[in-house]
C-alpha positions in Angstrom: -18.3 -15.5 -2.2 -17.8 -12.6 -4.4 -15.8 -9.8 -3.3 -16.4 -6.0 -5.2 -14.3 -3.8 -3.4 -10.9 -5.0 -2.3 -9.3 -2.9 0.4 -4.7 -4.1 0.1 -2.6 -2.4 3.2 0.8 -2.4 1.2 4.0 -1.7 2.6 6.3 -3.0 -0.1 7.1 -6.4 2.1 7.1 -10.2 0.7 3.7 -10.3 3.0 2.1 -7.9 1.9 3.5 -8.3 -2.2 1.8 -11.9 -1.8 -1.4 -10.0 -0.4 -1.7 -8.2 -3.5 -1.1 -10.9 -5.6 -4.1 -12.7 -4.2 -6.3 -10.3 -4.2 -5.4 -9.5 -8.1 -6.7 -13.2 -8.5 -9.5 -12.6 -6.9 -10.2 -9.3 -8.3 -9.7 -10.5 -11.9 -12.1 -13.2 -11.1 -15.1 -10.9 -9.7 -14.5 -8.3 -11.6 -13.7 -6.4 -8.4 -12.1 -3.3 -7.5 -8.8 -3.0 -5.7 -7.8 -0.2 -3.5 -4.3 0.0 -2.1 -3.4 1.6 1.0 -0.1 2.3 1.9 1.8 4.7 5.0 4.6 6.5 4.0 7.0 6.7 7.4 7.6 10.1 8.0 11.1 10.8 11.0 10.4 11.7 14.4 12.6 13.7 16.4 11.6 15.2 20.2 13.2 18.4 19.3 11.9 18.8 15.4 8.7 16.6 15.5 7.8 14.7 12.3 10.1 15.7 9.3 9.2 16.3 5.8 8.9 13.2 3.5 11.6 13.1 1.0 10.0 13.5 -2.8 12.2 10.1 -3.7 10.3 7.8 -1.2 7.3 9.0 -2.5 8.3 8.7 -6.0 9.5 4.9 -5.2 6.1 4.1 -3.4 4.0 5.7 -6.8 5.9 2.9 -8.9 
């Protein structure tokens, strides 16, 4: 079966790290392409709502 598009829901855990290691394989292989989706967890408070996402934790999940 060959894959060409690759869809990867990363959240920086040894699951889904393994994921992407497979479906590097794969891609390599095929000659696919990879996207990677990841959610950046925002704070929720009943008073303030959602709060801002600090610039670090988006720096960290760009690396």
């Amino acid at each position: 079966m060959i894959f060409t598009n690759i869809l990867i829901a990363y959240d920086m855990s040894s699951f889904s790290n393994r994921a992407f290691k497979i479906a590097l394989e794969i891609a390599k292989t095929n000659g696919s392409k990879i996207t990677l989706l990841t959610i950046i967890p925002g704070e929720y408070s009943a008073i303030m709502g959602y709060s801002k996402i600090n610039p670090q934790t988006i720096q960290k999940q760009k690396k």
